[in-house]
C-alpha positions in Angstrom: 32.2 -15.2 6.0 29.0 -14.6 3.6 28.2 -15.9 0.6 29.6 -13.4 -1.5 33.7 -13.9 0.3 33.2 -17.5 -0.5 31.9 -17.0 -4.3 35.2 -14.6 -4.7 37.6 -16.8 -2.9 36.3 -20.0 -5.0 36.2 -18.4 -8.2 40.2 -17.5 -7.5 40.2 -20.8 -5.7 39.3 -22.4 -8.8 41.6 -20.7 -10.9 44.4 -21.3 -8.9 43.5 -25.0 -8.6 43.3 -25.9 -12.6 46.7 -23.9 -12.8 48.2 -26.3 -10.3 46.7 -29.1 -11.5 46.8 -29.1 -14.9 45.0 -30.8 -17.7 42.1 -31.4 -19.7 39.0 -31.0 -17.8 35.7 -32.6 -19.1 34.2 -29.6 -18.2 36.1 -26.7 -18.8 36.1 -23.5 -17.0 32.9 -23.2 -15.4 32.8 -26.6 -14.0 36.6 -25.9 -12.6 35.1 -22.6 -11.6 31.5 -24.4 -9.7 34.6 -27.1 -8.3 36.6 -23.6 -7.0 33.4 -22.4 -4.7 32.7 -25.7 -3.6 36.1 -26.3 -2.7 36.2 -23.4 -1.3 33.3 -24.4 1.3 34.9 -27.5 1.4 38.1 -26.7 2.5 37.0 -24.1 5.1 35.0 -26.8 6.7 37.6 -29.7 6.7 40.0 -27.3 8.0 37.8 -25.6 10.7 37.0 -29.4 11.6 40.4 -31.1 11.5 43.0 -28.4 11.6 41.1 -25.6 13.8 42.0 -23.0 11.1 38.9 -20.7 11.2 38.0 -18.7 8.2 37.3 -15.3 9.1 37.9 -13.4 6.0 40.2 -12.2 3.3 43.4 -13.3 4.5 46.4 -15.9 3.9 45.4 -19.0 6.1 41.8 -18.8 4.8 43.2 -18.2 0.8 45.5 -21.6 1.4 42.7 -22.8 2.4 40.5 -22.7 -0.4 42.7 -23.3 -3.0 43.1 -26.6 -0.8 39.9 -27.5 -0.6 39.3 -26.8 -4.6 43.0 -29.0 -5.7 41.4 -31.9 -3.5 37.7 -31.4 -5.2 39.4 -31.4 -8.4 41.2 -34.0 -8.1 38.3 -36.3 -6.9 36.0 -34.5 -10.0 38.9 -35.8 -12.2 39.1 -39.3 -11.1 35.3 -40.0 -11.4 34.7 -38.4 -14.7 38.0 -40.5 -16.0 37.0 -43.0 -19.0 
């Protein structure tokens, strides 16, 4: 996929992924937003590495996982930046 399929899918990643996990980010919308494109990345590679799910585009596999990847980046964003 290019560059530009992963900035969409991570910016809707993203969203998605402070809906499901709620609560108050340290960073608000454009860090959850940054978190939603690398999750994205991130969760096409761990699943094209552990599951064999390839990302080829704009379809369902591929959008479940991003939002994936971006829950489990938020989740470890959240647990470092807790005080």
């Amino acid at each position: 996929m290019g560059i530009l399929t992963w900035i969409i899918f991570g910016l809707i990643a993203g969203a998605i992924a402070k809906a499901l996990h709620p609560g108050k980010d340290p960073g608000g919308w454009i860090i959850t937003i940054i978190i939603g494109i690398l999750g994205a990345m991130l969760g096409g590679w761990l699943g094209s590495m552990i599951f064999g799910v390839d990302v080829t585009g704009f379809n369902f596999s591929s959008f479940l996982v991003a939002i994936g990847g971006s829950v489990l980046l938020l989740a470890i964003y959240r647990m470092a930046t807790r005080k």
